[in-house]
MDAnalysis code that builds the backbone (N, CA, C; Angstrom):
import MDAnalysis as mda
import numpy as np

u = mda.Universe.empty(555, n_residues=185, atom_resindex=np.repeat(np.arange(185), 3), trajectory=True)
u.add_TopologyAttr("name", ["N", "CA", "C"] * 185)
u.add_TopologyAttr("resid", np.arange(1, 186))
u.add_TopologyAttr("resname", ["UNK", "UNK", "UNK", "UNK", "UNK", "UNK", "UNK", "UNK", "UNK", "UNK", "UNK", "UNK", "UNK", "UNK", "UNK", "UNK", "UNK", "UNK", "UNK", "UNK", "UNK", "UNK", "UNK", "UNK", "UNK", "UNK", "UNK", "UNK", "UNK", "UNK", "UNK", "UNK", "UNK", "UNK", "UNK", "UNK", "UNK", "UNK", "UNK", "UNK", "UNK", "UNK", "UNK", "UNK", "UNK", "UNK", "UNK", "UNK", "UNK", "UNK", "UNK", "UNK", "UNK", "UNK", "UNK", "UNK", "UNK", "UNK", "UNK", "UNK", "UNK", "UNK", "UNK", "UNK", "UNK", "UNK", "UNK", "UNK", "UNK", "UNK", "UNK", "UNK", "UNK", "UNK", "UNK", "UNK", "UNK", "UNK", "UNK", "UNK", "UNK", "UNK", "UNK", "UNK", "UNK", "UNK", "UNK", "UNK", "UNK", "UNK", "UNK", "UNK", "UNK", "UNK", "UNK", "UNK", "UNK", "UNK", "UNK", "UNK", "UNK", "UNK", "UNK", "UNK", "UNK", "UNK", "UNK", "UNK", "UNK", "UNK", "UNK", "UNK", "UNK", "UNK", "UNK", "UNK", "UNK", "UNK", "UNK", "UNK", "UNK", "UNK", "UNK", "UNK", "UNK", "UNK", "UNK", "UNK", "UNK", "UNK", "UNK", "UNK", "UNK", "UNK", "UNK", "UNK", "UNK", "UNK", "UNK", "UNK", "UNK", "UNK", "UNK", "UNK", "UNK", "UNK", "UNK", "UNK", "UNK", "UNK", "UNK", "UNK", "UNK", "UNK", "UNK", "UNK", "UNK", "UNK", "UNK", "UNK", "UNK", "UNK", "UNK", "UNK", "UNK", "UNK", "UNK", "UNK", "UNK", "UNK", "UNK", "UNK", "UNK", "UNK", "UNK", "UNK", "UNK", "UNK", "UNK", "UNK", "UNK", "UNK", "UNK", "UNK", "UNK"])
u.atoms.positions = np.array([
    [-23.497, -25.831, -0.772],
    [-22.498, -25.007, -0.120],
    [-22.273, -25.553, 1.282],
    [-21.093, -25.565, 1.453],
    [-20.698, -26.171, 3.029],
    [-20.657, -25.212, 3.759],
    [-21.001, -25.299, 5.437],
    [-21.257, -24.337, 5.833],
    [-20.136, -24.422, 6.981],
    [-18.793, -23.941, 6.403],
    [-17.209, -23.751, 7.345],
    [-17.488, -22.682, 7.576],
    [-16.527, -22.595, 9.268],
    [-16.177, -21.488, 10.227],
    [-15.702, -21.376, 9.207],
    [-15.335, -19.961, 9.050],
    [-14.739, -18.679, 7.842],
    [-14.124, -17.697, 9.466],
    [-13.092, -17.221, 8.215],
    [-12.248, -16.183, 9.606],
    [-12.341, -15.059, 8.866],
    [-12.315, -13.558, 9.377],
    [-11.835, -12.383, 8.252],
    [-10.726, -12.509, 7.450],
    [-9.749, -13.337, 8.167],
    [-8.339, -12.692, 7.604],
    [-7.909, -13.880, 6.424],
    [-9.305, -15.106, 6.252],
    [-9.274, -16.380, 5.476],
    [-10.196, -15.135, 4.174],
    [-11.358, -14.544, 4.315],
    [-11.886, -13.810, 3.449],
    [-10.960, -12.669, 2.854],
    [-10.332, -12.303, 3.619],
    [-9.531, -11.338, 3.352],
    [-8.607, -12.050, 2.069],
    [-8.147, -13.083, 2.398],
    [-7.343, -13.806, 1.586],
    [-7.853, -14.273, -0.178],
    [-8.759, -14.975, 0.425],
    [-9.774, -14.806, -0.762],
    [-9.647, -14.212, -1.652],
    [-10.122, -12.727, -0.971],
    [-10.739, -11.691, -1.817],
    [-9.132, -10.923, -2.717],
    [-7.992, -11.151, -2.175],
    [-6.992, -11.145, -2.757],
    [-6.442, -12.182, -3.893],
    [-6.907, -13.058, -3.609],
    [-6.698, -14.397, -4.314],
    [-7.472, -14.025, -5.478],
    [-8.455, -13.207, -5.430],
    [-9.163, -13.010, -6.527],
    [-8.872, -11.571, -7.452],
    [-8.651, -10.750, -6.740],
    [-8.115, -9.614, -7.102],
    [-6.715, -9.895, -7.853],
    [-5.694, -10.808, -7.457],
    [-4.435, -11.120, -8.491],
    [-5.034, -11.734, -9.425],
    [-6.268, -12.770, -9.405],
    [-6.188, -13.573, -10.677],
    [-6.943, -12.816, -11.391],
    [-8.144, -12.254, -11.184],
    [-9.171, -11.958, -12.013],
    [-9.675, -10.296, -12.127],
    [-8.991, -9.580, -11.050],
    [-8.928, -8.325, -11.532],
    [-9.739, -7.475, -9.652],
    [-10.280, -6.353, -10.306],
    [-11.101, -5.470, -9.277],
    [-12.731, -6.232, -9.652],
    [-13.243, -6.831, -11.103],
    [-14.438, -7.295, -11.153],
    [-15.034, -8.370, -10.232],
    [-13.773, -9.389, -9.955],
    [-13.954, -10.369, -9.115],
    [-14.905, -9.993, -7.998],
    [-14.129, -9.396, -7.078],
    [-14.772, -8.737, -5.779],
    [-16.016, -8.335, -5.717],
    [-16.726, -9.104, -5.333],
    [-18.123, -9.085, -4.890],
    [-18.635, -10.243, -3.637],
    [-19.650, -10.178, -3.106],
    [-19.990, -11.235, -1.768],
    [-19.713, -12.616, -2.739],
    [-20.625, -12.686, -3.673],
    [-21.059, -13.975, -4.088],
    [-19.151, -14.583, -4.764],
    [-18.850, -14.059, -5.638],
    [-17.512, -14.726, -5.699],
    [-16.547, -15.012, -4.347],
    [-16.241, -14.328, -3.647],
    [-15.554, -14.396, -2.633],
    [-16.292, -15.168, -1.517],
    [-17.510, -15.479, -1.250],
    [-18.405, -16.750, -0.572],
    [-17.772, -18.296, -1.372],
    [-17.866, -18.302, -2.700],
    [-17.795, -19.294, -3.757],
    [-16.429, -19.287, -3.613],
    [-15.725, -18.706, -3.679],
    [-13.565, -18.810, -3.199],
    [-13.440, -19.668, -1.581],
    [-14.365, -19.105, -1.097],
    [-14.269, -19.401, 0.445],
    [-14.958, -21.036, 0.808],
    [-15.939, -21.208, -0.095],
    [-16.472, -22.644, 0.153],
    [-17.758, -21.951, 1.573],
    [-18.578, -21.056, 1.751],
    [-19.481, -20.762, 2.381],
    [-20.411, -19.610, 1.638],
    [-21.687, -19.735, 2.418],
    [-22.688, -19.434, 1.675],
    [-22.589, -17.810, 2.369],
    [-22.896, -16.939, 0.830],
    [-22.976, -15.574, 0.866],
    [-23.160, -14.888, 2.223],
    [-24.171, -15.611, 3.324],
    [-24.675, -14.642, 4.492],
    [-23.404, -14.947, 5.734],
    [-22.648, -15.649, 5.269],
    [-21.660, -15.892, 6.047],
    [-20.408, -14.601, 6.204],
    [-20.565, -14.255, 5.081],
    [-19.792, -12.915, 4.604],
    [-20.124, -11.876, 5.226],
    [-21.938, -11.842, 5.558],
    [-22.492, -10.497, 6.078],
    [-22.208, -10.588, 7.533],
    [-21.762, -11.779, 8.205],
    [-21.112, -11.557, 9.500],
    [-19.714, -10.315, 9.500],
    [-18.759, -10.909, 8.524],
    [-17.729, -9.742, 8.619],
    [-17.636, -8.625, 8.415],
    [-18.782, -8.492, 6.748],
    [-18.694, -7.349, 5.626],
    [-20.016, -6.940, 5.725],
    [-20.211, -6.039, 6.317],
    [-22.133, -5.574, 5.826],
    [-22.209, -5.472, 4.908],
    [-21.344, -4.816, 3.492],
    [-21.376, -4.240, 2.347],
    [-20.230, -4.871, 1.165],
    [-20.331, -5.085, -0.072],
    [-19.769, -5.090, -1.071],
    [-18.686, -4.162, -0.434],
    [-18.836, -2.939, -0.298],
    [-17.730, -1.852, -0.389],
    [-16.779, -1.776, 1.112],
    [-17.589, -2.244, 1.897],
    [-16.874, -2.061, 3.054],
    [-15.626, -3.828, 2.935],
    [-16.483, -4.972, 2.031],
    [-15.072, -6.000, 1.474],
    [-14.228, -5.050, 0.796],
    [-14.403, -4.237, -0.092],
    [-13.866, -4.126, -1.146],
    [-12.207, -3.171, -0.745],
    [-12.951, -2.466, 0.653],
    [-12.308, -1.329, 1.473],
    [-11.537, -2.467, 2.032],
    [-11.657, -3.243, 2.812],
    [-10.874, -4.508, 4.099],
    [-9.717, -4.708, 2.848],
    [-10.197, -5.105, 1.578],
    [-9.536, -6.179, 0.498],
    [-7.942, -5.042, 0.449],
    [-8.486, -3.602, -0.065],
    [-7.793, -2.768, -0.318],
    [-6.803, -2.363, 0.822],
    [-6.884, -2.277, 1.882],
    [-6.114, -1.840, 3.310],
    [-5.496, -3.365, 3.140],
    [-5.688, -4.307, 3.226],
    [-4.959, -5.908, 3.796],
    [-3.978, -6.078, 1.927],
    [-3.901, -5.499, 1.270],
    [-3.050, -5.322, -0.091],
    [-2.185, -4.557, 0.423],
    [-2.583, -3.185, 0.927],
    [-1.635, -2.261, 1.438],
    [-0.305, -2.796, 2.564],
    [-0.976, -3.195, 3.619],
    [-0.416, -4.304, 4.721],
    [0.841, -4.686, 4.432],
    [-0.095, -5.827, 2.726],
    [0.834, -6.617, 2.811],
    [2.632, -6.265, 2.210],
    [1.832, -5.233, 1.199],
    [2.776, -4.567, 0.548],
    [3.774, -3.937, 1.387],
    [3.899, -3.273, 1.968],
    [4.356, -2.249, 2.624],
    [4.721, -2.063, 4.141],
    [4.766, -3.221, 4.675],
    [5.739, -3.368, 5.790],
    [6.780, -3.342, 6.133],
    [6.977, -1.914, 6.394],
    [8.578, -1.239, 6.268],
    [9.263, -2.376, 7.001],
    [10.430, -2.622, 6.635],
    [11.265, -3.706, 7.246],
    [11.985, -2.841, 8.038],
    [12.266, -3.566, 9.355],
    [13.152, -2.908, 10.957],
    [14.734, -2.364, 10.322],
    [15.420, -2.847, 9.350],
    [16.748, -2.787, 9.429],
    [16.917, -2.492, 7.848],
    [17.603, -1.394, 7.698],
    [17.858, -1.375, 6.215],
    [19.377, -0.868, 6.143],
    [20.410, -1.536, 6.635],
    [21.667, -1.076, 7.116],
    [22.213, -0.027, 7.687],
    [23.716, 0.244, 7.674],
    [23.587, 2.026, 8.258],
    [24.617, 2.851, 7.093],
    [23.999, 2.534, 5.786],
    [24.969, 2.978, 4.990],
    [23.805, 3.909, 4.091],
    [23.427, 5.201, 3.928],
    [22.498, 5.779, 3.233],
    [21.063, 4.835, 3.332],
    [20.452, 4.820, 4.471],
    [19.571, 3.940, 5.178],
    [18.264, 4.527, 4.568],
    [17.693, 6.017, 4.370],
    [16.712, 6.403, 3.803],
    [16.789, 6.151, 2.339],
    [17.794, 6.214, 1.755],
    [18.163, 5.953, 0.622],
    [17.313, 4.252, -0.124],
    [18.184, 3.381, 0.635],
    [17.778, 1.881, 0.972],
    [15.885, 1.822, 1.197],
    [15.720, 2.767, 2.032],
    [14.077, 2.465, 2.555],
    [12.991, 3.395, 1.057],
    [14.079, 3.862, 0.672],
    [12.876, 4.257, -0.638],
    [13.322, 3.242, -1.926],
    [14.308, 2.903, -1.962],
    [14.464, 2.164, -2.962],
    [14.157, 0.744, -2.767],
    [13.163, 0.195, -1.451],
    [12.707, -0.407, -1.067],
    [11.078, -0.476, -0.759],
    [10.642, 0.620, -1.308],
    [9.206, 1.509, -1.098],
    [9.077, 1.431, -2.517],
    [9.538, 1.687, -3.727],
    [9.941, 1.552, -5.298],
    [9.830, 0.131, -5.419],
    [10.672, -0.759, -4.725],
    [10.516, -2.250, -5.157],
    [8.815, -2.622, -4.946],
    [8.517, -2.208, -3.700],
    [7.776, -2.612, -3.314],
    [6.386, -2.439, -4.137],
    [6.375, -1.054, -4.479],
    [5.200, -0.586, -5.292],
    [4.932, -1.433, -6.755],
    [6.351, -1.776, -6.875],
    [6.591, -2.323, -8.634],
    [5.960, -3.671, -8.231],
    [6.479, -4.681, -7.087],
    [5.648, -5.715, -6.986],
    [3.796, -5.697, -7.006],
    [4.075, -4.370, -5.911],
    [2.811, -4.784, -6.002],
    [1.437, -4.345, -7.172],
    [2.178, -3.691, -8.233],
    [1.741, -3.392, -9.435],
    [1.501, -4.869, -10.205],
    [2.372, -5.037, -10.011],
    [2.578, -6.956, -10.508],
    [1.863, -7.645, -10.542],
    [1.849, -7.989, -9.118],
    [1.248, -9.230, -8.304],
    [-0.193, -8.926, -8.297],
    [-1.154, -7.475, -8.122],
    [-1.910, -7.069, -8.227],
    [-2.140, -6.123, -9.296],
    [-2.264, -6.351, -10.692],
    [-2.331, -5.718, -11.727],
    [-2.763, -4.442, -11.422],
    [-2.628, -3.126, -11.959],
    [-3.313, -1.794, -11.607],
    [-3.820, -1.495, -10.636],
    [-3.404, -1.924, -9.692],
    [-3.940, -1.930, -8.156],
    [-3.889, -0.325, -7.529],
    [-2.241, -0.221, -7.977],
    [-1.949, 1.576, -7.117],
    [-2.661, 2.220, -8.282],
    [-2.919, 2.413, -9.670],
    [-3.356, 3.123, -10.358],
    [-5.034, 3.179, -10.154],
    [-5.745, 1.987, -9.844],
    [-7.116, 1.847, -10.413],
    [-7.733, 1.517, -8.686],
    [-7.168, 1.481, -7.749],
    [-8.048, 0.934, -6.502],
    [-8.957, 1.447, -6.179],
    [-9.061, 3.260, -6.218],
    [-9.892, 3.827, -5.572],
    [-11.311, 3.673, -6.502],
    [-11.113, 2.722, -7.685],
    [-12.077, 2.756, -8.960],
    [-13.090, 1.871, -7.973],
    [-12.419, 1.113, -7.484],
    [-13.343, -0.227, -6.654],
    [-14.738, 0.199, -5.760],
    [-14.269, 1.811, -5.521],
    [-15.272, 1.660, -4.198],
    [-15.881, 2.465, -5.054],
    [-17.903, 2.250, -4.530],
    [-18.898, 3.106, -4.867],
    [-18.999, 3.889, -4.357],
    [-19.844, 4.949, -5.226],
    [-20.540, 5.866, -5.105],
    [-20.395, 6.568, -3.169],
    [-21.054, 5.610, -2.173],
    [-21.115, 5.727, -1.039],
    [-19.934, 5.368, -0.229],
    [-19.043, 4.551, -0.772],
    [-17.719, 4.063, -0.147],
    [-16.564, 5.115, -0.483],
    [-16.669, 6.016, -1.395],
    [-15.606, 6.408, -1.592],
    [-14.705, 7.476, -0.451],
    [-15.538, 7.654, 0.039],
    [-14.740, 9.094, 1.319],
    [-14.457, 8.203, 2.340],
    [-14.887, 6.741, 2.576],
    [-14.667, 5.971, 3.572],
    [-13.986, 5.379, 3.329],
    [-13.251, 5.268, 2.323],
    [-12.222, 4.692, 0.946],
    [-11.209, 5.080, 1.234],
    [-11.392, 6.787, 0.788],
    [-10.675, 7.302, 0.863],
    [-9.691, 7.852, 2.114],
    [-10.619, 7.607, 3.293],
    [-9.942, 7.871, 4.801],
    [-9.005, 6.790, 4.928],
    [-9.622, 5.731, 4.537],
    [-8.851, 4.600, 4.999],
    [-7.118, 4.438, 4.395],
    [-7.066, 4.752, 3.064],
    [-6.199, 4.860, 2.269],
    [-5.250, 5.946, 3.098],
    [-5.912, 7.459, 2.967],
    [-5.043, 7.969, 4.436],
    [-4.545, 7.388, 5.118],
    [-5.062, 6.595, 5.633],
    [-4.379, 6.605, 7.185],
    [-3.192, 5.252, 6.928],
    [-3.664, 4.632, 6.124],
    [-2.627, 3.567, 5.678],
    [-1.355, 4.015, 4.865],
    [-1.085, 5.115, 3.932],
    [-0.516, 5.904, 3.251],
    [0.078, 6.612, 4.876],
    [-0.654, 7.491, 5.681],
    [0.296, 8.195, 6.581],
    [1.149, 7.128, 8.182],
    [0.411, 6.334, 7.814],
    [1.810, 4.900, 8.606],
    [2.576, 4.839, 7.921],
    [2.717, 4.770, 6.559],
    [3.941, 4.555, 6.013],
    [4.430, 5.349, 5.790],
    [3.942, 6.951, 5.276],
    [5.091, 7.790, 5.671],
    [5.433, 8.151, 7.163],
    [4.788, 7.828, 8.342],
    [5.373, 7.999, 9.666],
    [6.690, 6.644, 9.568],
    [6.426, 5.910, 9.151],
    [7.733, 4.640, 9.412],
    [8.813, 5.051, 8.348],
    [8.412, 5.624, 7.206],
    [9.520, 6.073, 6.399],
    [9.841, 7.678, 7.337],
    [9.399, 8.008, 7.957],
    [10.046, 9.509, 8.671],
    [10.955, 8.834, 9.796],
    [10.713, 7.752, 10.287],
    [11.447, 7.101, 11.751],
    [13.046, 6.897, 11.031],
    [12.683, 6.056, 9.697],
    [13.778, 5.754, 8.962],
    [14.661, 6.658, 8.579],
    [14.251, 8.046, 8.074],
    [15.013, 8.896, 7.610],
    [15.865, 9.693, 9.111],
    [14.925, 9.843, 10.118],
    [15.386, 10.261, 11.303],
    [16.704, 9.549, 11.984],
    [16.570, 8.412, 11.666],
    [17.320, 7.332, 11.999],
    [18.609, 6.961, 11.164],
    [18.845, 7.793, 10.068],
    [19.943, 7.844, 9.036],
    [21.168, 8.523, 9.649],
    [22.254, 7.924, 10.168],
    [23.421, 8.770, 10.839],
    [23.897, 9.715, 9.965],
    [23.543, 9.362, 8.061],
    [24.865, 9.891, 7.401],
    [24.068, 11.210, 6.838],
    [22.858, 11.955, 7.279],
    [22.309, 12.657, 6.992],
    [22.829, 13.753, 7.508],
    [22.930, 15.086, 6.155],
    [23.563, 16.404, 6.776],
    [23.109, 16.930, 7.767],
    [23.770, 17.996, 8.449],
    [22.951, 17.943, 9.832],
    [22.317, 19.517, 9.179],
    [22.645, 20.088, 7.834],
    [21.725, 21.219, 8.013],
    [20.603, 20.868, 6.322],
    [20.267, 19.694, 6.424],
    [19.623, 19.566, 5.799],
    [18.067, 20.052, 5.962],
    [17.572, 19.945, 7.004],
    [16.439, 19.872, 7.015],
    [16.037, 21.478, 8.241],
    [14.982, 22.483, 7.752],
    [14.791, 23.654, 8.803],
    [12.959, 23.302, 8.483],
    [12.671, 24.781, 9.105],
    [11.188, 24.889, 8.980],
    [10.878, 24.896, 7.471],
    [11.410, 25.137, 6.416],
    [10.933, 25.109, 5.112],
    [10.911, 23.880, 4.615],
    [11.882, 23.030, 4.766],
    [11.770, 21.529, 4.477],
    [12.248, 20.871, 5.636],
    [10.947, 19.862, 6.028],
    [10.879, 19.547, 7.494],
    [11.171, 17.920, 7.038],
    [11.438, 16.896, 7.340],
    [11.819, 15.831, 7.271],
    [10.262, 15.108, 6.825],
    [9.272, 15.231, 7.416],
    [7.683, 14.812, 6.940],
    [7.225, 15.434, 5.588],
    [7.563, 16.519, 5.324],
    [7.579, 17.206, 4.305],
    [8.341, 16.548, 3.151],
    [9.968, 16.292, 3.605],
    [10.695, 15.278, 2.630],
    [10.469, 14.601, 1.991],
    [9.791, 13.607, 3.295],
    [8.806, 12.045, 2.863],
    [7.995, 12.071, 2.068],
    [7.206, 13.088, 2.306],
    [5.876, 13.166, 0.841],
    [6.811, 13.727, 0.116],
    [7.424, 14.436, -0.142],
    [7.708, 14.516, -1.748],
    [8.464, 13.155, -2.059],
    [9.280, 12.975, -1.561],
    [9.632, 11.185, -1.956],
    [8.450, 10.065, -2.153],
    [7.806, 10.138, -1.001],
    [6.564, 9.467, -1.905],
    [6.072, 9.796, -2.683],
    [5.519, 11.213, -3.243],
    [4.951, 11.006, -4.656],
    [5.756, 11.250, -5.742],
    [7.273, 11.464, -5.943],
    [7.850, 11.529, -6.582],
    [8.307, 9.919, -7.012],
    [8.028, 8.476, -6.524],
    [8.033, 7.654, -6.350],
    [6.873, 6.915, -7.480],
    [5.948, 7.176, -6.663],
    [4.846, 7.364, -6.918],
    [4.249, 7.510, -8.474],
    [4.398, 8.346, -8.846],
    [4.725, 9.200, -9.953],
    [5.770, 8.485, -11.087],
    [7.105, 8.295, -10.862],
    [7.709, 6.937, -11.486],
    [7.261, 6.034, -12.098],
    [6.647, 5.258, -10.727],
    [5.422, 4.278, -10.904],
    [4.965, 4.335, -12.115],
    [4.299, 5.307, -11.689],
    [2.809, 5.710, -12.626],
    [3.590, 6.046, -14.382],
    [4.382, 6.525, -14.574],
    [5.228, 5.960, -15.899],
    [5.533, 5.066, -16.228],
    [5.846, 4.232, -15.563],
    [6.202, 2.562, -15.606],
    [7.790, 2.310, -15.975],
    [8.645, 4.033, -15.235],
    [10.299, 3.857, -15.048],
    [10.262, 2.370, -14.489],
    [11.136, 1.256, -15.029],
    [11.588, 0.146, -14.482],
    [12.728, 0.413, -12.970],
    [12.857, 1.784, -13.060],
    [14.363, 1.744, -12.196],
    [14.156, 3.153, -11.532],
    [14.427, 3.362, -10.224],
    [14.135, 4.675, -9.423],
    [15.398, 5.419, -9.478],
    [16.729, 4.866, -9.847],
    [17.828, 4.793, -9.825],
    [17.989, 6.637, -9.666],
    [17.519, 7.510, -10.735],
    [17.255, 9.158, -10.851],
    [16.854, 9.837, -9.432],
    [16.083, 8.982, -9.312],
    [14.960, 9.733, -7.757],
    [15.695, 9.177, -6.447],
    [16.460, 8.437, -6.342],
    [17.779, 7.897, -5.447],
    [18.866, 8.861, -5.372],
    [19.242, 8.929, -6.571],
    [20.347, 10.044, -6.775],
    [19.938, 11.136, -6.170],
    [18.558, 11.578, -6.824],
    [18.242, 13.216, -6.281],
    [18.197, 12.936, -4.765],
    [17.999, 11.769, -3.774],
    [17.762, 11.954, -2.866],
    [19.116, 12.023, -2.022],
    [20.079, 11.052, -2.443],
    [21.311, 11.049, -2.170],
    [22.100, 12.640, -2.342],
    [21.839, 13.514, -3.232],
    [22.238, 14.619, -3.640],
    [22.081, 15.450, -2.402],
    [20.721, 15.531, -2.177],
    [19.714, 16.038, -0.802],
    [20.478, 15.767, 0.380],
    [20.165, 14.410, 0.937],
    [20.446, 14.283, 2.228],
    [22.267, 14.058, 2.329],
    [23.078, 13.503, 1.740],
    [24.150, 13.409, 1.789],
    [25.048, 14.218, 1.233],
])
């Protein structure tokens, strides 16, 4: 084993590299050392734990997925940013086989609430950037939204109504667009 400077965000890579080809089993120190070309204790510099990689692997998927883009025209713009949140999920179903269905399978026993925070908080950036977006929609009614349905409120139901799609394996959001178009316009 050669013993190369290694970076997180080169392990990080890795451990993705392995997760598209070979699944959630891949992920462990010793494969992702052996991807990297350095020996296992090199890993325990970044990762104390199997689960705390497994957690980095899972947030840097999210990342990559889901970087709301700055500009989504000014023509039904929330509209555009979910049917762009839909693309996005479908890729990354793809590219990362059962990833949104099976991720939280990855973490143990002891990782899972630390799993699970993390997933929070990565899940509520993206609905804060999908709330900027919808805020940011000129063609939105202006009495759409009161204290009963608050614009953050919106967002999650669009996300898991999305979500949910997904999880059927609808090829096309085209229904859940409409209903939203119905809504805000």
């Amino acid at each position: 084993m050669r013993t190369a400077v290694i970076s997180r965000d080169a392990i990080l890579e890795a451990s993705r590299g392995l997760l598209r080809e070979r699944g959630w089993s891949a992920i462990n120190m010793r494969s992702v050392a052996a991807e990297c070309g350095v020996a296992v204790g090199s890993l325990y510099n970044y990762f104390p734990s199997k689960t705390e990689l497994v957690m980095a692997t899972v947030e840097s998927v999210w990342q990559e997925l889901f970087q709301v883009p700055e500009c989504f025209g000014t023509e039904e713009r929330f509209c555009r940013c979910a049917a762009w949140l839909y693309h996005s999920m479908q890729t990354g179903n793809e590219t990362y086989p059962g990833f949104l269905t099976l991720h939280a399978m990855g973490f143990t026993t002891g990782g899972k609430l630390e799993g699970r925070r993390m997933m929070e908080r990565t899940q509520a950036k993206l609905r804060e950037d999908m709330c900027k977006v919808l805020l940011q929609d000129e063609q939105v009614r202006s009495d759409v939204f009161d204290e009963r349905l608050t614009p953050e409120g919106f967002v999650e139901l669009v996300f898991s109504i999305l979500l949910s799609a997904l999880l059927r394996g609808e090829q096309s959001c085209e229904q859940q667009l409409e209903m939203i178009r119905r809504v805000l316009y």
